[in-house]
N, C-alpha and C positions, 0 to 999 in steps of 0.2 A: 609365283605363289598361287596355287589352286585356292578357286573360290571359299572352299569349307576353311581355309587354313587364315583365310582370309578374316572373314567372321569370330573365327576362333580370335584372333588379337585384340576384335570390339570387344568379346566377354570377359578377357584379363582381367579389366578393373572391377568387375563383379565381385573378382576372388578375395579383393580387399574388403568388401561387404560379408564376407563370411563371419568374423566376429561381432558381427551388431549383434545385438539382441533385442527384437522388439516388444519392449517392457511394457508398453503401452495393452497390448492387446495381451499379454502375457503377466498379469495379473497378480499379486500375493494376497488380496487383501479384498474384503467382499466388497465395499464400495468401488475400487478401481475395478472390479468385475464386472459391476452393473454399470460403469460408465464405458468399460470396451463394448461392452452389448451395445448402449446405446449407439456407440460409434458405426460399431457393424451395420446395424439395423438400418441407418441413418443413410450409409453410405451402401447398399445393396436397394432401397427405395431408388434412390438418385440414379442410379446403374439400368433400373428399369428405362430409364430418358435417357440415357449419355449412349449405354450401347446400342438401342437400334438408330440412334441421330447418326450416330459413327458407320455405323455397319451401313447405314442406308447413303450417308456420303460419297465413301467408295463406291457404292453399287450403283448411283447416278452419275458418277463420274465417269465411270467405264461403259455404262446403257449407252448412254446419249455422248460419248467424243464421237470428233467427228469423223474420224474415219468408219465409224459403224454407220451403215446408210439403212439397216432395219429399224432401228429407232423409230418410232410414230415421232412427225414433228407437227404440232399444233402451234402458232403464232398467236393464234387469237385466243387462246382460252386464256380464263381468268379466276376463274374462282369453280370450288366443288365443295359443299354444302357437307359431302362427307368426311372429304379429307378436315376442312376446318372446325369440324366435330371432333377429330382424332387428336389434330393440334392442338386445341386446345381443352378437351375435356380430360386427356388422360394424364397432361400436367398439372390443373387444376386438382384433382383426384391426390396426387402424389404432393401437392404443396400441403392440400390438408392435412395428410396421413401423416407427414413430417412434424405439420406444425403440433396435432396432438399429441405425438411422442413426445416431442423436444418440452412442449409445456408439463407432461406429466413427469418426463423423468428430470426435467431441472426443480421440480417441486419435491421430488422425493429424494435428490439426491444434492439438496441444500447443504454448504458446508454448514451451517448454524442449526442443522436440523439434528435432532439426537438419531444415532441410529433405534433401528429398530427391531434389525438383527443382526447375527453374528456373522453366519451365512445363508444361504437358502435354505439350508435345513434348521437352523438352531435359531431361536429368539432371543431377545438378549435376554429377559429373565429379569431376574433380581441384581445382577450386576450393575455395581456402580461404576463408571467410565473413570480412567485414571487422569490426574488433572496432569499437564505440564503446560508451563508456560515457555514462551519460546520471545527472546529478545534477536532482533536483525543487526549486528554490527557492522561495522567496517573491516575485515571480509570476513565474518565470523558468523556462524551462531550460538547462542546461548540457551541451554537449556535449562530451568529451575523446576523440579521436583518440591512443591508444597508438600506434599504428604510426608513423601520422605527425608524433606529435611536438605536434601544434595544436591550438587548441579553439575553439569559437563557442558563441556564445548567442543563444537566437531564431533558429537557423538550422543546419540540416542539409542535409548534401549529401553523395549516397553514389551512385554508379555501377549504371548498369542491369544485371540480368541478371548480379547477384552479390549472394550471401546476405548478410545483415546479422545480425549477432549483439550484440542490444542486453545490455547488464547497468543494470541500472538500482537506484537508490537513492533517498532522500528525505532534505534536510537538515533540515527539522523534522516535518511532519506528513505525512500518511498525502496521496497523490497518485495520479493513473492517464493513463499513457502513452497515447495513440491517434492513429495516421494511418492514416482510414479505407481509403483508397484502398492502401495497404499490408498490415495485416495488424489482428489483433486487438487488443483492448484488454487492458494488464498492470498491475498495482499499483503502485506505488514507495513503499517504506514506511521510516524512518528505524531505522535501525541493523539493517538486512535488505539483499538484494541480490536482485532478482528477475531473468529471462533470457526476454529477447522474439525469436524468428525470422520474418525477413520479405526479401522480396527485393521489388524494384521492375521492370516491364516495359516499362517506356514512360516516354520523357522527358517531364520537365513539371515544375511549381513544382506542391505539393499540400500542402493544408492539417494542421498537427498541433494537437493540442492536448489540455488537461486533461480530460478528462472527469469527474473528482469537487472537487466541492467545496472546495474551501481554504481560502476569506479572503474578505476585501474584494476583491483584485485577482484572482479568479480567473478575470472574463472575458474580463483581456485574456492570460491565462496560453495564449497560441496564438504557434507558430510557423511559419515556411516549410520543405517538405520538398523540396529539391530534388535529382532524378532527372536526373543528366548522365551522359553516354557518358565514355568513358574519359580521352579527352583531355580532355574540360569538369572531371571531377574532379580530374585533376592539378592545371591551371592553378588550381582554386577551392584545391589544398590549398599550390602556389606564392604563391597571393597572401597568402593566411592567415599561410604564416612567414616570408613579405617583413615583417611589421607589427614595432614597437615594446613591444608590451604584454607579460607576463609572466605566466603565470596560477602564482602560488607559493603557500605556503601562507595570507600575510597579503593579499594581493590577494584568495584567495577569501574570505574573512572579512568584505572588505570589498564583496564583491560580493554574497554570504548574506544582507547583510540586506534587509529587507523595499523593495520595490521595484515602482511599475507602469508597464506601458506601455514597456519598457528595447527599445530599438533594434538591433538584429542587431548584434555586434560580433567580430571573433576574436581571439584568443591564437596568438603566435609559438610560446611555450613554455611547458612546461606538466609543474609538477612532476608523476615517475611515481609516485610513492606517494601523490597525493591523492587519487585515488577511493577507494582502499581505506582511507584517514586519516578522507573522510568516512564509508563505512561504516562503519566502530570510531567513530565518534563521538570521534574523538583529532584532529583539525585542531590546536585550540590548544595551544599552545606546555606542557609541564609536565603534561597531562594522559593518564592513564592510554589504552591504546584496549582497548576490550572483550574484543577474542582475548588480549589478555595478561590481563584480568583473569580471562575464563576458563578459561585457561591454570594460572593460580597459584589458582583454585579446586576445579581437578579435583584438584592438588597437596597440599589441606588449606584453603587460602585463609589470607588473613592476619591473621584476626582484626579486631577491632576498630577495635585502636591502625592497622595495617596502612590501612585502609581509610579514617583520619582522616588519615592521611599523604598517602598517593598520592593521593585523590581531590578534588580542590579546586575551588572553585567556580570557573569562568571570570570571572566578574564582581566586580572589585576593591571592598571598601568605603570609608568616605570617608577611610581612612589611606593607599588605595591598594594595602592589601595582600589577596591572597585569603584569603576565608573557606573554613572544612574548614567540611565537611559535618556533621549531626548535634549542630553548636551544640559540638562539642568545642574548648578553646583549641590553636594549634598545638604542636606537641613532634615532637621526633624519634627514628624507631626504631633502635636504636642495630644490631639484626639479627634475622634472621628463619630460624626452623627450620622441617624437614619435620615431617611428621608423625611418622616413625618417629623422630629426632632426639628429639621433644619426647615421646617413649611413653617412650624409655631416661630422659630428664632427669624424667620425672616418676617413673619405677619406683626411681631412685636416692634421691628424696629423702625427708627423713625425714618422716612422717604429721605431721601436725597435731593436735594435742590440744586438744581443745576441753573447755571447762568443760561440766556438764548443765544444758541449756535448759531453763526453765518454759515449756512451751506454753499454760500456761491462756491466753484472753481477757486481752490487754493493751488500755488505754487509755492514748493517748499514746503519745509516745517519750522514756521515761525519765527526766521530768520527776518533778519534787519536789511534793508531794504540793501541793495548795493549802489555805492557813490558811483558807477563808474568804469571807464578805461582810461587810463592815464588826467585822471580828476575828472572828466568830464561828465555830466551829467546823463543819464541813459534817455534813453525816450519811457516819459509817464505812463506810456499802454505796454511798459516793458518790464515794469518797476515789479518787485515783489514783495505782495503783499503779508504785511504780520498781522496774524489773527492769535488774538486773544485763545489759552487752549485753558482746562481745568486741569486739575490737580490727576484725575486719574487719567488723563491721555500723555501729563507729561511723563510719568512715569513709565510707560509703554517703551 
């Protein structure tokens, strides 16, 4: 086999790379623009140091081998005042240059930051950004349409050349939102609310998906991002609450659980307090949601008993009934004070008088002393002592 034909076999695998498509640098959406810029920019600085370290590598490894006997060979040199100015001034130069880009464009291209424009030529104007909220399931996403009233799963569709204002959640584990051709990647974390902006330029179907780790299903945890003009979104959010289906509070429950491969589907209707039900981690039916509890914790909180009350396990046991938390048997609080309430109820009532406590070393609890092995009497520095205990330690 001649050399060229030779070569030609290393390139084969290349020809599998033919279908990629580098979405990244290849943009739909004005923020993913301005973040391949960034990337470019970023990495063509860095190129200024990487190619002539490389290019000069070779070219010192071929100067100075040893069968070249032209080579100057100096032993004793150590240092040139010039070169160590090269070395180090023109990467210092290029760390700066870096470091300003990277601070200004991670400042402007903040997901929590509103855009500003549509693209480089268009501002955004008077447009209001469209709200959706986005829950992360188990291998699902969820999309809920406030304005409109609808919802889908496995499938998004927002109108070109209008801001989008993600809020995003997680109903069990920690997840991260990404459609490259859009805009950046954002977290979605359970009982948090993150805030993604991005606008889309150009019609087209474009790929979304999880970008961190979840589960067994996380690779098919991918959806369609569909980019329609104004009319195409109508009609997509018409067809949507033409359907049957309800997305309430026991429908998502039933939709929550663990799930792969699930098929694009919409919701007619769609209760308005369930994203913020699942942020609070309050969905199910009797259980606390987190702003109230900490709510009534900046208040004092409720104590104990408080906390075996309100917060119950979702998951019935085999009587059917919920388990409290912390292994307590259930009971009910018959009422609940503030703190200032419970400063006056405690300044009124009368001290407690305790008997004096033996601190020495106890062994046991307040057991009678033991007779013995087979009747015998123990040894007296062996005996175990009963101490006297009050009413509220026996009870413990």
């Amino acid at each position: 086999m001649t050399p060229f034909r030779k070569s030609m076999v290393w390139l084969l695998p290349v020809m599998f790379l033919a279908g990629c498509k580098a979405v990244v640098l290849a943009p739909s959406g004005d923020i993913a623009a301005r973040q391949a810029e960034l990337l470019v920019q970023s990495t063509l600085l860095m190129l200024i140091i990487i190619v002539p370290v490389m290019a000069l590598t070779v070219w010192f490894a071929w100067r100075y081998r040893a069968a070249n006997r032209r080579a100057s060979y100096a032993p004793d040199w150590d240092h040139s005042t010039k070169l160590e100015l090269v070395i180090w001034a023109i990467p210092l130069l290029i760390i700066v240059c870096l470091g300003a880009l990277t601070w200004v464009g991670t400042h402007l291209l903040d997901p929590y930051r509103p855009l500003d424009r549509i693209d480089a030529e268009t501002p955004v104007g008077a447009a209001d950004p469209l709200p959706v909220q986005v829950v992360a399931l188990d291998w699902k996403w969820l999309f809920v349409y406030p304005e409109q009233g609808v919802a889908s799963v496995n499938e998004l569709a927002v109108p070109v050349d209008r801001p989008v204002r993600f809020t995003l959640t997680s109903a069990s584990v920690m997840n991260a939102f990404y459609i490259p051709a859009m805009a950046g990647m954002i977290y979605a974390m359970p009982g948090m609310q993150t805030t993604l902006h991005g606008v889309f330029n150009d019609e087209g179907t474009y790929q979304g998906l999880a970008s961190h780790y979840s589960g067994a299903g996380f690779s098919g945890m991918r959806f369609k991002a569909r980019a329609l003009d104004d009319a195409g979104f109508d009609a997509w959010v018409a067809q949507a609450a033409a359907g049957n289906e309800t997305l309430d509070r026991a429908r998502y429950l039933e939709l929550a659980q663990p799930s792969q491969s699930v098929p694009p589907m919409t919701f007619a209707q769609v209760d308005p307090e369930l994203f913020q039900r699942v942020v609070n981690r309050c969905v199910e039916q009797g259980r606390m949601c987190m702003a109230e509890m900490m709510a009534l914790d900046a208040q004092g909180g409720l104590g104990l008993a408080g906390i075996a009350n309100v917060a119950l396990l979702a998951d019935p046991d085999a009587r059917g009934t919920a388990r409290p938390v912390l292994g307590l048997p259930p009971f009910q609080v018959t009422g609940i004070c503030s703190v200032d309430e419970q400063a006056a109820m405690l300044a009124s009532a009368a001290p407690l008088v305790k008997a004096p406590r033996d601190l020495s070393p106890m062994r046991g609890r307040g057991l009678a002393a033991p007779q013995g092995i087979l009747g015998q009497r123990p040894d007296p520095d062996v005996l175990t002592r009963t101490v006297p205990r009050d009413d509220a330690e026996q009870n413990l």
